[in-house]
N, CA and C atoms as an extended XYZ file, in Angstrom:
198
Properties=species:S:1:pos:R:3:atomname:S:1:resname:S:1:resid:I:1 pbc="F F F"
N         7.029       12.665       17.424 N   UNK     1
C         7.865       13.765       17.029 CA  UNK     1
C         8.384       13.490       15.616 C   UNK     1
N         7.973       14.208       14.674 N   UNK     2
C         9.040       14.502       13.506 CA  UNK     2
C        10.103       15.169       13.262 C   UNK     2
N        11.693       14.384       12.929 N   UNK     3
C        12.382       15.204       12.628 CA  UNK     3
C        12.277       15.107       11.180 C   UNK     3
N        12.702       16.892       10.010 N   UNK     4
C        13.167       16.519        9.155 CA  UNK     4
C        14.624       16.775        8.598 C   UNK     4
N        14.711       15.582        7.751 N   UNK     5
C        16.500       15.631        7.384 CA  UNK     5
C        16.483       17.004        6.518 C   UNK     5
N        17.794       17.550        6.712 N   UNK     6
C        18.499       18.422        6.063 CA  UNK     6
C        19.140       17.677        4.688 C   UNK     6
N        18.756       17.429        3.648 N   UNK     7
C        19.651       16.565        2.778 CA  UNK     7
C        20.496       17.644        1.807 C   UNK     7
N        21.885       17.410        1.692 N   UNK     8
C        22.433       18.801        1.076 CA  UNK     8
C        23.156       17.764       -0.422 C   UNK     8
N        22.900       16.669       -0.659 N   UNK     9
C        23.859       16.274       -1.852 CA  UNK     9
C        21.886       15.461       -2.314 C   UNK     9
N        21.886       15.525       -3.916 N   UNK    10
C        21.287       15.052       -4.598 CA  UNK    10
C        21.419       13.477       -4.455 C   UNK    10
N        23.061       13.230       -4.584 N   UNK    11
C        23.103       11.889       -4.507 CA  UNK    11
C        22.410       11.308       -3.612 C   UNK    11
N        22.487       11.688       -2.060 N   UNK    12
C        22.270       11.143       -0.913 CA  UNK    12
C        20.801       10.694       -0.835 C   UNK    12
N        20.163       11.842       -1.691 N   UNK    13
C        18.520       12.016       -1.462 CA  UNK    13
C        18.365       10.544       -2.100 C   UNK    13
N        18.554       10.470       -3.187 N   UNK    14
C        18.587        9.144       -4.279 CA  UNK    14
C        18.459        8.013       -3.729 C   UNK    14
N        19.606        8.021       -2.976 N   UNK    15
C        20.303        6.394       -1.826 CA  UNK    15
C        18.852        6.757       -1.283 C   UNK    15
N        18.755        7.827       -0.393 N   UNK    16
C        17.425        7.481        0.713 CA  UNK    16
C        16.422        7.096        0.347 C   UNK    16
N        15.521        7.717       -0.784 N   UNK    17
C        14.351        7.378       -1.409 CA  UNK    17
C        14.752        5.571       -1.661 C   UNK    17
N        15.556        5.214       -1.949 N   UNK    18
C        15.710        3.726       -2.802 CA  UNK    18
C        15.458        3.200       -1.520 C   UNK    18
N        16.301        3.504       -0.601 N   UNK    19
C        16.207        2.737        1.008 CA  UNK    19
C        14.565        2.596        1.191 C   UNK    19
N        14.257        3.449        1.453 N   UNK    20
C        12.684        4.373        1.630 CA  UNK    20
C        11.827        2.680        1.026 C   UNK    20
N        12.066        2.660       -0.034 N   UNK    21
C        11.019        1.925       -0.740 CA  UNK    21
C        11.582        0.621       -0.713 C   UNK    21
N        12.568        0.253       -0.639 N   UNK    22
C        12.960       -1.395       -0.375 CA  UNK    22
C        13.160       -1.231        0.946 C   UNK    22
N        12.855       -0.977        2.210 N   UNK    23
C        13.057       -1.389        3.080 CA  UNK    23
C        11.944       -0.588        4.430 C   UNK    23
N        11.036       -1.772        5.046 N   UNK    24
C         9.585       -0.963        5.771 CA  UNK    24
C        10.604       -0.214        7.220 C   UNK    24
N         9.910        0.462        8.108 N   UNK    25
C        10.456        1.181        8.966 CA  UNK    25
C        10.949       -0.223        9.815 C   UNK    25
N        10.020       -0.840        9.834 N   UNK    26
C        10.545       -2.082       11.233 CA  UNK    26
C        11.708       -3.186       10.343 C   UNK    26
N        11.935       -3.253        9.217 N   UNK    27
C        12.623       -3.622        8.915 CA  UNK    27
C        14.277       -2.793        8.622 C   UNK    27
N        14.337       -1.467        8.931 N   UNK    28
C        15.197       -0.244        9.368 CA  UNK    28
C        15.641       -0.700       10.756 C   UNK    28
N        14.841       -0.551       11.082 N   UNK    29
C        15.192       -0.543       12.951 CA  UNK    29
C        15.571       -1.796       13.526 C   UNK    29
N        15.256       -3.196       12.531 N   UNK    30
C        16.347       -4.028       12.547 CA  UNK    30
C        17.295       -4.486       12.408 C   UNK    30
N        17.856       -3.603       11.270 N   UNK    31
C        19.104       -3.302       10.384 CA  UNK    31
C        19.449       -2.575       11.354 C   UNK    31
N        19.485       -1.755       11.901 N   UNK    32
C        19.994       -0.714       12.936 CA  UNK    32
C        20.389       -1.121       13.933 C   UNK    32
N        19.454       -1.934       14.637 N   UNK    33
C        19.856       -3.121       15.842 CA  UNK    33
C        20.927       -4.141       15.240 C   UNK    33
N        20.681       -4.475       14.121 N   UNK    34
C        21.905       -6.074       13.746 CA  UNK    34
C        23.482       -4.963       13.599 C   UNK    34
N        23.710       -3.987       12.790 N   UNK    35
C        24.668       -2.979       12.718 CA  UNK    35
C        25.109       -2.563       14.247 C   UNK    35
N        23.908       -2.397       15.372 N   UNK    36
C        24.969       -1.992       16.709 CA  UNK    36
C        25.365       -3.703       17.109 C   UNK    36
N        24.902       -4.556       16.896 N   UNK    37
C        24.894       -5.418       17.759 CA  UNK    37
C        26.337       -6.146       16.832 C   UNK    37
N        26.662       -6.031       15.804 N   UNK    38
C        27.784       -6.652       14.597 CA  UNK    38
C        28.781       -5.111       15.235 C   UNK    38
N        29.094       -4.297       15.410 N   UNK    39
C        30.051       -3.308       15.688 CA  UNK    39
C        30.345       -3.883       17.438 C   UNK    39
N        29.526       -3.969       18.376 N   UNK    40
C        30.045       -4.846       19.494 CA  UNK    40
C        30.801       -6.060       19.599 C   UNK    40
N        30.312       -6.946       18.863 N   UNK    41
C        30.708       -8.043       18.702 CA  UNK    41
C        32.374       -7.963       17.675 C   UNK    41
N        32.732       -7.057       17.222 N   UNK    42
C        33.542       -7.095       16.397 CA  UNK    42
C        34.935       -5.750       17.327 C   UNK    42
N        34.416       -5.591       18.119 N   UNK    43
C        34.664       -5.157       19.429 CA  UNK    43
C        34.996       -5.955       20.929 C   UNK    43
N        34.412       -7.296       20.665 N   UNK    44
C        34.831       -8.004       21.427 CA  UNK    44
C        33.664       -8.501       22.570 C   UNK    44
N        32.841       -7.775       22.238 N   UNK    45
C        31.786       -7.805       23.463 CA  UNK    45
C        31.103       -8.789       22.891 C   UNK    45
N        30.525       -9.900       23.493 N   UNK    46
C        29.736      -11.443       23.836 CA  UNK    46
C        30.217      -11.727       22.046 C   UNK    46
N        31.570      -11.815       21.991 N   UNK    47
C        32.288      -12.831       20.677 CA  UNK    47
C        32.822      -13.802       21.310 C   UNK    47
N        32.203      -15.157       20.322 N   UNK    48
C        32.862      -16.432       20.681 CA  UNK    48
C        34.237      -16.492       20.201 C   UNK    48
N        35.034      -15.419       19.611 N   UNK    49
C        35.975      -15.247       18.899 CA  UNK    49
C        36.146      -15.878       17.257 C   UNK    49
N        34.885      -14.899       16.807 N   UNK    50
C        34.954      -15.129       15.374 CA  UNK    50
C        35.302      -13.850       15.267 C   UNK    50
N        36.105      -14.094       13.411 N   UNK    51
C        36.766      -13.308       13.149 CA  UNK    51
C        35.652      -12.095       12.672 C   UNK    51
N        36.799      -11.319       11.941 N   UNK    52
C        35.891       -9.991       11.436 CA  UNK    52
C        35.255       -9.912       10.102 C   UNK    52
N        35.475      -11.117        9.792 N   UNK    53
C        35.301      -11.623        7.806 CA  UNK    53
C        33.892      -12.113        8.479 C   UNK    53
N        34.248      -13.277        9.013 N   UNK    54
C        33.200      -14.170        9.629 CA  UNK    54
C        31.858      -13.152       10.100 C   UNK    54
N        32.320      -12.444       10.843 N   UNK    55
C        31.506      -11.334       11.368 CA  UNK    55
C        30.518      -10.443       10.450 C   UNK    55
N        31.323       -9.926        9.637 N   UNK    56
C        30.724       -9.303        8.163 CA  UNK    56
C        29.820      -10.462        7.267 C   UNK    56
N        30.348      -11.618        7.109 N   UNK    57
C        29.400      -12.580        6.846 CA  UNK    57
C        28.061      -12.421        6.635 C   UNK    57
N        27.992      -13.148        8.441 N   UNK    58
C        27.108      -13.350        9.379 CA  UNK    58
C        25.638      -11.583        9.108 C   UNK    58
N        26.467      -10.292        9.322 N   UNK    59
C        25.930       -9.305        9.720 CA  UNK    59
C        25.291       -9.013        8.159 C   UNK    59
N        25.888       -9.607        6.675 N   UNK    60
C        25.262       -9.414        5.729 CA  UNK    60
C        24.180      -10.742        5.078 C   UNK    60
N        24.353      -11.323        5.608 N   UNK    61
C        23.250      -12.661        5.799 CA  UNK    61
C        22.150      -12.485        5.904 C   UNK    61
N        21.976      -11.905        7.554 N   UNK    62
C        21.124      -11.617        8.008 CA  UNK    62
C        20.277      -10.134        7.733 C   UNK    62
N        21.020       -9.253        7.273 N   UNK    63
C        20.300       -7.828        6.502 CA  UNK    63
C        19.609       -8.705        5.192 C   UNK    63
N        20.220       -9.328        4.820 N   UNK    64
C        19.497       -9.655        3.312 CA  UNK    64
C        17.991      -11.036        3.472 C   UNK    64
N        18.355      -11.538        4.418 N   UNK    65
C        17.690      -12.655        4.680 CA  UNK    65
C        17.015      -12.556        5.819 C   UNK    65
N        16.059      -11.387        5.847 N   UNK    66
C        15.475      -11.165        7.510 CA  UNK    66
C        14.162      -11.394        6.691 C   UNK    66
């Protein structure tokens, strides 16, 4: 199934295309997974009780270094 985006700001289109080309689909959908899985954890769910700095860290580490 294709959806297509409605994009209504120029800017936005910009950001997407840049995304688009630095980043492959399976490397999206891991960013997507580390983002739900860093919003749980910062939520409380399976945290060893690190903080939320720590957390942000960790969740930009790993986007950059996958």
């Amino acid at each position: 199934m294709v959806k297509t985006l409605e994009l209504r700001s120029d800017w936005f289109l910009k950001e997407y295309k840049s995304a688009a080309q630095n980043y492959s689909s399976a490397q999206t959908a891991r960013i997507i997974s580390l983002l739900r899985e860093y919003d749980l954890r910062s939520k409380g769910v399976d945290n060893d009780n690190t903080d939320e700095e720590e957390l942000m860290k960790e969740l930009f580490w790993k986007i950059l270094n996958q």
